[in-house]
C-alpha positions as CSV (number, residue, x, y, z in Angstrom):
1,X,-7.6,-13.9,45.9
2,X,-6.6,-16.9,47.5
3,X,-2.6,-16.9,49.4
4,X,-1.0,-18.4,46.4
5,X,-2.8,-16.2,43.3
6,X,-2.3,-13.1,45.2
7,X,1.7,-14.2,45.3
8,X,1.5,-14.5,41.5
9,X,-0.1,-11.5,41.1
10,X,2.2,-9.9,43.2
11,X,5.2,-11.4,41.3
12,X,4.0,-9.3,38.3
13,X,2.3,-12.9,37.0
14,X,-1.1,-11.7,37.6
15,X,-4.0,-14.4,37.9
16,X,-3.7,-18.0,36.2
17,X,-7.1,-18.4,35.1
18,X,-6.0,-21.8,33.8
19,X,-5.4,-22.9,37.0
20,X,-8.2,-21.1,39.3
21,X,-10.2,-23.5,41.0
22,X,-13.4,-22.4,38.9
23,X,-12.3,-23.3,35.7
24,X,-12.0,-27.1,37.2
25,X,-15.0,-27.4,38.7
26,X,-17.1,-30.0,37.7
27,X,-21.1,-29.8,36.2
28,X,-23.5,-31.8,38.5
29,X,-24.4,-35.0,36.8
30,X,-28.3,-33.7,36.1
31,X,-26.9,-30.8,33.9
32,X,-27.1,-33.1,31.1
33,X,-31.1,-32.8,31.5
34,X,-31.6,-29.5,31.6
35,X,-28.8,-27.9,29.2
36,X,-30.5,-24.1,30.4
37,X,-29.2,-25.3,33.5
38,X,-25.4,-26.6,32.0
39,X,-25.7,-23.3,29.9
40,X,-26.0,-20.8,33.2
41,X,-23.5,-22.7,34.7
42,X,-21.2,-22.3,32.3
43,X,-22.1,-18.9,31.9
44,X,-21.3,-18.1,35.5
45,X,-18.2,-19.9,35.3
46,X,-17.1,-17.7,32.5
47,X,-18.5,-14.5,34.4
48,X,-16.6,-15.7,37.4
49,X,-13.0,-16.0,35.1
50,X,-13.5,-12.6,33.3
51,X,-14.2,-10.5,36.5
52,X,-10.9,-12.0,37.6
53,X,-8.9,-11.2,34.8
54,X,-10.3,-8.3,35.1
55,X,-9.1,-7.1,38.3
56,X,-5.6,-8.9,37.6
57,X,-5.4,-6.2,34.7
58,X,-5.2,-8.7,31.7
59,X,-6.2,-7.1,28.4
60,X,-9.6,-8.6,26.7
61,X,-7.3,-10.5,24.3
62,X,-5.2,-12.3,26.9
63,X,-8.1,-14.0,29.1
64,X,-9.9,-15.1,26.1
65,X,-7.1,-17.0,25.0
66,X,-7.1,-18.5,28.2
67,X,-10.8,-19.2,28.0
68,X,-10.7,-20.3,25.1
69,X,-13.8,-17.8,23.8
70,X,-13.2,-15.1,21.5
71,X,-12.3,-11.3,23.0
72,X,-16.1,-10.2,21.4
73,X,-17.6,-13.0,24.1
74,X,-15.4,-11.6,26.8
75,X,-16.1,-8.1,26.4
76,X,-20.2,-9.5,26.4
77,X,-19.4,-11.0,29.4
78,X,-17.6,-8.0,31.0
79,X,-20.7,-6.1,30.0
80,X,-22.8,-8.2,31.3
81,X,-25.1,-8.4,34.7
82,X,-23.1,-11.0,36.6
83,X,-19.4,-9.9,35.8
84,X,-20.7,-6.3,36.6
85,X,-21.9,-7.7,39.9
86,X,-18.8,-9.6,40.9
87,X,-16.3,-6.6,40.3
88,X,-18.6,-4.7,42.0
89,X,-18.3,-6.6,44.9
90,X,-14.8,-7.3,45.4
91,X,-14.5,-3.6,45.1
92,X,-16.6,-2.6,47.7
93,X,-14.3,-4.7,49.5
94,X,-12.1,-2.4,49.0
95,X,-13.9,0.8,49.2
96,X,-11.5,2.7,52.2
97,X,-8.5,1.7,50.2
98,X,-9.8,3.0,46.9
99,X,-11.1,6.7,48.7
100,X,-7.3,6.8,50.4
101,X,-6.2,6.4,46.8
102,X,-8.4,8.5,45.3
103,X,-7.8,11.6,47.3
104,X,-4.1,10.9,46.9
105,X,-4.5,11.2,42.8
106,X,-6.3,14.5,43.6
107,X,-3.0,15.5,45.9
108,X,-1.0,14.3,43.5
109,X,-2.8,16.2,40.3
110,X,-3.0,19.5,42.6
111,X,0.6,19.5,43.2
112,X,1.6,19.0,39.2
113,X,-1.1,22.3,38.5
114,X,1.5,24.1,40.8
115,X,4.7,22.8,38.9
116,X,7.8,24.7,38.3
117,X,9.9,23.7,35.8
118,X,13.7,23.8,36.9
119,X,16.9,23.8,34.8
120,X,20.1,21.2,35.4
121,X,21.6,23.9,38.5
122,X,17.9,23.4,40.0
123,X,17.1,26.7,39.8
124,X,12.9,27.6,38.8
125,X,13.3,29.0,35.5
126,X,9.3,28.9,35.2
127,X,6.2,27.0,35.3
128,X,6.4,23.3,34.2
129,X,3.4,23.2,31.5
130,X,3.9,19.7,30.6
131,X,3.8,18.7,34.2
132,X,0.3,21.0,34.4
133,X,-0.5,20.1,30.6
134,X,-0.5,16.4,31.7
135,X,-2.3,16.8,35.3
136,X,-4.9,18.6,33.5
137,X,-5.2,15.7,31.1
138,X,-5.2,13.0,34.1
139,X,-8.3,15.3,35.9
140,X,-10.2,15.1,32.8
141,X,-10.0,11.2,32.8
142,X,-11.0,10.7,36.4
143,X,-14.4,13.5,35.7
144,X,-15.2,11.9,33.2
145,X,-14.8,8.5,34.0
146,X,-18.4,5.9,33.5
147,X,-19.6,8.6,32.0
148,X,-21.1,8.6,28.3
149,X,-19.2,10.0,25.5
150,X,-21.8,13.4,24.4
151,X,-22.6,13.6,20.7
152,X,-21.5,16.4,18.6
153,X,-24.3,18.1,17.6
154,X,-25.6,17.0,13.9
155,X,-25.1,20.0,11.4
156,X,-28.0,21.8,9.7
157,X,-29.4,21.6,6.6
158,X,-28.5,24.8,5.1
159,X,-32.5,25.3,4.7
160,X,-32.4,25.9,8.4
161,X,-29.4,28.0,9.1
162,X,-31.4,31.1,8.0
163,X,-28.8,31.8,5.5
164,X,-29.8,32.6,2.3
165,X,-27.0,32.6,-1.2
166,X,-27.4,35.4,-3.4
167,X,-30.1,33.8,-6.1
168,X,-32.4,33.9,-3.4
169,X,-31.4,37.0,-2.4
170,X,-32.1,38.2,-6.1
171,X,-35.7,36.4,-6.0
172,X,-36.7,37.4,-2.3
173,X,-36.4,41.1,-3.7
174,X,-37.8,40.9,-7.3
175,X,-41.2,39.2,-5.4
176,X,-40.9,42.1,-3.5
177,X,-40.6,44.2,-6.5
178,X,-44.0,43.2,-8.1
């Protein structure tokens, strides 16, 4: 982030993708020739705007507003190869600073597993379970964080559950019988 967008975002404002200097910049004047060329362009532009609202936090909704797209293109563009690439990179910037924080949630999530809940006096009347209720909660998100949401298993046909109702019961043993 340049000086003056990181004291926006630091304001609480977060990123101005109206005013970012990639939302101004101009197409070459051959891009009227090749319009796969004005297309990619534009493309990356975009790519370049949603990876920075992004990491300034902004819901879907909010950047394609300022955009001027719809929040379906935004999320295709948040999904896509280029945006992907971008976050990607201004977070490996980052990558010491994200560990430090990292192992700090872990601190932090370890220490609420080991609550005690006190009364007004501050006396430990017992174990906090919402504090460890909640901490498990938090632990769940981080494991399972990028990862793919399993499928429930689809239920069987009651032809393959093995179990049988009582009229075939009845002609299971009359067969039998014969």
């Amino acid at each position: 982030m340049a000086g003056g967008a990181r004291a926006r975002a630091a304001a609480g404002g977060g990123a101005n993708l109206e005013s970012a200097p990639w939302t101004t910049r101009r197409l070459p004047a051959i891009s009227w020739l090749m319009p796969q060329a004005r297309s990619r362009h534009a493309q990356a532009v975009q790519s370049t705007a949603v990876a920075a609202g992004v990491l300034a936090g902004q819901p879907t909704s909010q950047i394609a507003a300022e955009l001027g797209v719809t929040a379906r293109r935004v999320r295709q563009l948040i999904a896509g190869d280029a945006t992907r690439q971008i976050i990607a990179a201004v977070v490996n910037e980052r990558l010491e600073i994200i560990v430090d924080l990292f192992d700090l949630g872990l601190e932090v999530i370890s220490r609420a597993m080991r609550a005690k809940a006190r009364n007004k006096d501050g006396a430990v009347i017992g174990p906090d379970h919402y504090a460890r209720l909640t901490a498990v909660s938090r632990l769940i998100t981080i494991l399972t964080a990028g990862r793919p949401i399993p499928k429930a298993p689809e239920p069987k046909p009651e032809s393959e559950t093995g179990l049988i109702d009582y009229d075939q019961l009845r002609r299971i043993v009359d067969e039998k019988l014969k």
